[in-house]
N, C-alpha and C positions, 0 to 999 in steps of 0.2 A: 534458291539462294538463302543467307541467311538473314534473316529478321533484326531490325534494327527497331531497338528499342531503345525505353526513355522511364525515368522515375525524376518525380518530385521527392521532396521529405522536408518537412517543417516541424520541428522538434521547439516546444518552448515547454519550459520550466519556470514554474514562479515559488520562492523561499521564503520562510519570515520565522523567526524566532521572538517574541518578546522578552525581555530582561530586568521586570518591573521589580524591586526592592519587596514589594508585597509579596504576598504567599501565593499568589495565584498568577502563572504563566501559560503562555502557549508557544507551541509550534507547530508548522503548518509546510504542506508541498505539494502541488498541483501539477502535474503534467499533462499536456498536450500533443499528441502523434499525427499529422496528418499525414498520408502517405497515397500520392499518384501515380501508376507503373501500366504502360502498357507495348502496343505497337504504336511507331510512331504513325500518324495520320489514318489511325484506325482508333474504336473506343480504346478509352483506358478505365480502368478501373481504382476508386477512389475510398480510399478508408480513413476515417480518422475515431480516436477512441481518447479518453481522457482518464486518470487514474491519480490518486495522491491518496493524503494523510493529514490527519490532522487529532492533533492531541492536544489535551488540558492538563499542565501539572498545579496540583497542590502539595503547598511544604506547607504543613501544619507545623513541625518543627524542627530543629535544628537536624533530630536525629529521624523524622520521618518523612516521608515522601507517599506521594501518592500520584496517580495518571490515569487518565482514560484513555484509550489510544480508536479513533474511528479511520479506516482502510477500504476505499472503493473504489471500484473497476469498473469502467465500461468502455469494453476494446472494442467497439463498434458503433458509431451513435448512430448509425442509418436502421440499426437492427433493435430492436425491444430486448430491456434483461440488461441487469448489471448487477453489482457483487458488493456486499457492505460487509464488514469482519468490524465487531467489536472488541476491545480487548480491556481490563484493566487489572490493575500493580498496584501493591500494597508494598511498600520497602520501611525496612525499621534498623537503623543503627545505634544500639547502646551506647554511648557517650562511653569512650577510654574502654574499649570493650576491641577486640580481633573477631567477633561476632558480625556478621549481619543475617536477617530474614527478609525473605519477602513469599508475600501470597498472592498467586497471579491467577487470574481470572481469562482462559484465552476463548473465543470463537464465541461468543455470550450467543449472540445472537441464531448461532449452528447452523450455519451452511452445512449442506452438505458435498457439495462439490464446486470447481470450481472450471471454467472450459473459455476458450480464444480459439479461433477460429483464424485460419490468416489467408487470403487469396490473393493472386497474382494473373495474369494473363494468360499462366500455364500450369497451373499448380492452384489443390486449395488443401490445405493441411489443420488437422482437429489435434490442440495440445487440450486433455481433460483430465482432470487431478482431484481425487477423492480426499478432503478435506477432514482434518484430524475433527472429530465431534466437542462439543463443549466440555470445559477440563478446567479443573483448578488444581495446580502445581503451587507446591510448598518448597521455599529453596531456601537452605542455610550454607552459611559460607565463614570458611576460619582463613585468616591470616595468621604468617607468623611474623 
């Protein structure tokens, strides 16, 4: 016969943006996965993994901007290994100007790769993604 089965999932997300007058802001977002799936009145199999973000902006002035942006993973906490990606942004807008620049700073810290693992009661499946190396990008941009 067929197999009667069962999953939990407990999904929480936590947000915060501050909006301080001063030059110095943050933003921030935390996620929470916990996920239980199995046969019922037999084990189940239990995963939970946490992930967000979290960035610092400074506006030195009207027409500049600046950010660090920090990015981590750990899609399994029962397992050892997680993932941090630094990033940071340089933006400059000339005052009365259809110009902007910015210089971007991505992966600072250079993973090299990046891999999630997902299991189920019947299934266990490998997503693994070869991460772009550390790179600094120069972007200009015209309005009209």
């Amino acid at each position: 016969g067929f197999r009667e089965t069962g999953s939990k999932i407990i999904d929480l997300v936590y947000f915060a943006r501050s909006s301080f007058a001063g030059r110095i802001n943050f933003e921030m977002e935390h996620h929470y996965l916990f996920q239980k799936s199995g046969v019922i009145s037999q084990r189940s199999i239990t995963r939970a993994g946490i992930d967000g973000y979290g960035k610092i902006i400074f506006r030195l002035r009207k027409s500049i901007n600046t950010h660090v942006t920090g990015n981590y993973f750990f899609p399994d906490l029962n397992n050892k290994g997680g993932y941090f990606f630094l990033d940071y942004q340089f933006s400059f807008k000339p005052p009365e100007t259809n110009v902007s620049f910015k210089l971007m700073a991505k992966n600072i810290l250079n993973q090299k790769t990046f891999q999630s693992v997902s299991v189920t009661d019947y299934s266990r499946s490998r997503f693994s993604v070869n991460v772009f190396p550390a790179s600094i990008l120069a972007y200009v941009s015209f309005t009209l």
